[in-house]
C-alpha positions in Angstrom: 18.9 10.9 -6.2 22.3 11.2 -4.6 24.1 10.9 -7.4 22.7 12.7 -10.7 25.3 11.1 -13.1 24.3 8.2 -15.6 27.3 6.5 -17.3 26.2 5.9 -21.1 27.3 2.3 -22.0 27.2 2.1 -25.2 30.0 -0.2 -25.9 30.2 -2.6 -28.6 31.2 -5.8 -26.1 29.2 -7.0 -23.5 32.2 -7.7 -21.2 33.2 -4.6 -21.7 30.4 -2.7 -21.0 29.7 -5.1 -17.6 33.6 -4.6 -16.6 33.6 -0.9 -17.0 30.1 -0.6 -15.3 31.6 -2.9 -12.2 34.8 -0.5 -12.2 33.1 3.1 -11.9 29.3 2.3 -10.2 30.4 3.8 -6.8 30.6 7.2 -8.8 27.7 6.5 -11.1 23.9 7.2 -9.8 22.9 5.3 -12.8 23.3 3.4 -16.4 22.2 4.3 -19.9 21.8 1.9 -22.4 21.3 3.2 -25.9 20.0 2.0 -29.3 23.5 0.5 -30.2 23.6 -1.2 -26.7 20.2 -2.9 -27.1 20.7 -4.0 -30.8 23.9 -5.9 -29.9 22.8 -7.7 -27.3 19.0 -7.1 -26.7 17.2 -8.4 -23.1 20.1 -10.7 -22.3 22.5 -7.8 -22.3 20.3 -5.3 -20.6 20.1 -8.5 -17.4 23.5 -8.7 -17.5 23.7 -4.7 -16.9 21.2 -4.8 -13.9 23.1 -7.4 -12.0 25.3 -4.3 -11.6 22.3 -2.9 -9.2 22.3 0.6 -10.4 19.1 2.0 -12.0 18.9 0.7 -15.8 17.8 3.7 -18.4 17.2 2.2 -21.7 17.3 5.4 -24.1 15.3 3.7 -27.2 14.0 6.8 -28.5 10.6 4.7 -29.7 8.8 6.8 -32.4 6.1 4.9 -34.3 2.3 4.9 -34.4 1.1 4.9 -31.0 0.2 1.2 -30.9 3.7 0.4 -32.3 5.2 2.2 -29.4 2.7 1.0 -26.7 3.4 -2.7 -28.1 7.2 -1.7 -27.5 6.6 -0.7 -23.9 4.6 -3.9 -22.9 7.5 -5.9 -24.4 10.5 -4.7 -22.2 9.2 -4.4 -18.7 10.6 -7.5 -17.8 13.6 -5.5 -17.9 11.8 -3.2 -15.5 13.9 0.1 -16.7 13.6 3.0 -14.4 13.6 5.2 -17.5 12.6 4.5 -21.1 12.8 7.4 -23.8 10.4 7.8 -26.6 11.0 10.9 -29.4 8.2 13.7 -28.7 8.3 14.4 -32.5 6.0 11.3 -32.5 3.0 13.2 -31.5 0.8 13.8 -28.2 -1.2 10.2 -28.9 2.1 8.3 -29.2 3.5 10.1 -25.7 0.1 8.9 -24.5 -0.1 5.3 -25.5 4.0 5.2 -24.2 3.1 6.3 -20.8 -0.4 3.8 -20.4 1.6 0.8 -21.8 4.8 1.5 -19.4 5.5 -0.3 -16.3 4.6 0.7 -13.1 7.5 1.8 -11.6 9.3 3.2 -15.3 9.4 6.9 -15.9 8.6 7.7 -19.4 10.6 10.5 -21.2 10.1 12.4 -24.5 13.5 13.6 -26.9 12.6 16.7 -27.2 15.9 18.4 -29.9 18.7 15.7 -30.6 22.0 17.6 -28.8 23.8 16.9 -32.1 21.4 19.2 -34.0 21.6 23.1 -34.2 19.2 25.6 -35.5 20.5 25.0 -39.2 19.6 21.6 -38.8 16.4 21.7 -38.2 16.2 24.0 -40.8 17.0 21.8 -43.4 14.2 19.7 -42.2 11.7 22.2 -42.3 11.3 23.1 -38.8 11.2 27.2 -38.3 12.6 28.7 -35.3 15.6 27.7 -33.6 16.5 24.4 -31.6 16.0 25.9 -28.4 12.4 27.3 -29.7 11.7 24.0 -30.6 12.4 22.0 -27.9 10.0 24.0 -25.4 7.3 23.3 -27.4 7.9 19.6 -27.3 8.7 19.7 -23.5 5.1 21.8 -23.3 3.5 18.9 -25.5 5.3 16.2 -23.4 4.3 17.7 -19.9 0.7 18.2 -21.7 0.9 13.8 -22.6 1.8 12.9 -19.0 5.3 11.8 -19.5 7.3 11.9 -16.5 9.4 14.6 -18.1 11.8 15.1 -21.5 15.5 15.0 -22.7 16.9 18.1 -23.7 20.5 20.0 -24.0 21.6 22.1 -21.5 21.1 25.0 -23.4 17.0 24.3 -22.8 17.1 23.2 -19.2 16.4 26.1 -17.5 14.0 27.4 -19.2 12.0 24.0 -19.4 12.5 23.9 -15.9 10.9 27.1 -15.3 7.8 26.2 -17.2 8.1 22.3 -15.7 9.3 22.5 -11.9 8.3 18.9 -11.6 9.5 17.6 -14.5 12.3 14.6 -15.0 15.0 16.6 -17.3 17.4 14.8 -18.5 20.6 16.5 -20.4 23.2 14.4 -22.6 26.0 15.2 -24.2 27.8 16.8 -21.6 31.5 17.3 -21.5 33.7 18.7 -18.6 35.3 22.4 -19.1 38.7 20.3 -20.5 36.5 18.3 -22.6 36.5 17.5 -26.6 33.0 18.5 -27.7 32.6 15.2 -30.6 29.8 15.1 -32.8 27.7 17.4 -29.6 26.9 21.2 -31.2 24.7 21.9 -28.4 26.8 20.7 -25.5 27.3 22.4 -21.6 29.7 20.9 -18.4 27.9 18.4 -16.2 27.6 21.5 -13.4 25.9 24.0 -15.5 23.1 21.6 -16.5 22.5 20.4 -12.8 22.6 24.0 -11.4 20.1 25.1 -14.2 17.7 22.2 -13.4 19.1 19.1 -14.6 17.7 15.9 -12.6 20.1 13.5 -14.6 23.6 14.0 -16.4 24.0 11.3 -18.8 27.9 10.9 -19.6 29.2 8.8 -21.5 32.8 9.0 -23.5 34.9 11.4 -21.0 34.2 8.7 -18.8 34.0 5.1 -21.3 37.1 6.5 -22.8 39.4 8.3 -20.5 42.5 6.4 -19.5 41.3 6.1 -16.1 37.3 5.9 -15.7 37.7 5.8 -12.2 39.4 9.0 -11.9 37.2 10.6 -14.8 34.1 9.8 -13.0 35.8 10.8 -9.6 36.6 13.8 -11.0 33.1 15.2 -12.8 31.0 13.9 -9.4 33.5 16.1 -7.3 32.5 19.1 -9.8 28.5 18.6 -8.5 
C-alpha cells in the first residue's frame, strides 16, 4: 500500500461524508466507515462511498455468537469491503466463523483493546493486567483464529508486530504532535505507529475537522 492513511468518515450526512471523501482521496490510501456511518445510512451509503474508488473498511466491530457474526459477514459482501472488524473479546469460535463467512477478497480483523480505554478501565470490568497485557493476548488468540490481523493502539504495535510479522495491524486514534488527544487515552502520532509496525493509520477528526482537510491530510502523509 502506498499510502497507509484511512480517513475515518464518520459524519452524520451523507453528502458530507461523499464531499469530504472527493476533496482529500489523493492523500488518503483508504476509507473507514464506522458503526455511526453504517447505521445512518446502511448499504446505500456505504455504495455511495465506493464510487469514490478507494478501498472501503467497514469497522463494525461484530461481537455475537459465532453464527450471528458469520450471518453478518454473508450479508455485507455485496459491499465487497476490503476490511471488516469484529471484537476479539468474542472468542476464538466467533473469529473463526467471521473469517469462513467473509468474502473472498475481505480481510478480517479482530479489536483487540478499545484506544479509549486505559488500564483502569479494564479494571473496572474485571480484566487483570494492563491494556497493553491484554491486547497481546487477543492479538495471540486472533493470529491463532486466522484473522488477517487485529486493531490495536500504538502503544501495542510493536510488540504485536514482533510476535505477528505478517499480521494486518491496524492503529486508530492517532493524532499529529500539535494534535488534541479527545476522548483517545491511549493515543500516538501517525509516524510512530507506522515506524513501529503499523500497516494502516486510521485518522479521522484532525483531518474531518480541520479548517482545511486538504492541507491536514497533506500535512500528516508528508510526516510518513
Amino acid at each position: 500500500m502506498s499510502n497507509p492513511i484511512y480517513l475515518a468518515l464518520d459524519l452524520p450526512r451523507l453528502d458530507a461524508a461523499v464531499a469530504l471523501a472527493q476533496k482529500v482521496k489523493g492523500h488518503v490510501g483508504g476509507l473507514k466507515l464506522g458503526l455511526e456511518f453504517f447505521c445512518a445510512h446502511g448499504h446505500h451509503g456505504v455504495h455511495e462511498v465506493a464510487k469514490i474508488g478507494l478501498p472501503i473498511f467497514l469497522d463494525l466491530k461484530l461481537h455475537d455468537i459465532p453464527n450471528t457474526v458469520a450471518g453478518a459477514m454473508q450479508s455485507i459482501h455485496v459491499l465487497e469491503p476490503a476490511i471488516v472488524t469484529v471484537h476479539a473479546s468474542g472468542g476464538r469460535a466467533m473469529m473463526e466463523d467471521a473469517k469462513a463467512a467473509a468474502g473472498e477478497h475481505c480481510k478480517v480483523v479482530a479489536v483487540t483493546v478499545l484506544t479509549s480505554l486505559n488500564d483502569a478501565d479494564l479494571n473496572g470490568m474485571g480484566i487483570a493486567g494492563s491494556a497493553h497485557d491484554q491486547a497481546l493476548r487477543l492479538a495471540d488468540l486472533a493470529q491463532e483464529a486466522g484473522l488477517d490481523g487485529i486493531v490495536c493502539s500504538g502503544h501495542e504495535v510493536a510488540a504485536i508486530h514482533q510476535r505477528w510479522k505478517k499480521g494486518y495491524l491496524i492503529v486508530p486514534g492517532l493524532r499529529p504532535a500539535d494534535g488534541k488527544l479527545g476522548d483517545q487515552k491511549r493515543s500516538v502520532t501517525p509516524r510512530a505507529a507506522r515506524d513501529a509496525g503499523a500497516s494502516v493509520l486510521v485518522i479521522g477528526r484532525p483531518i474531518s475537522r480541520a479548517e482545511d482537510p486538504v492541507a491536514a491530510a497533506r500535512a500528516i502523509e508528508a510526516t510518513l
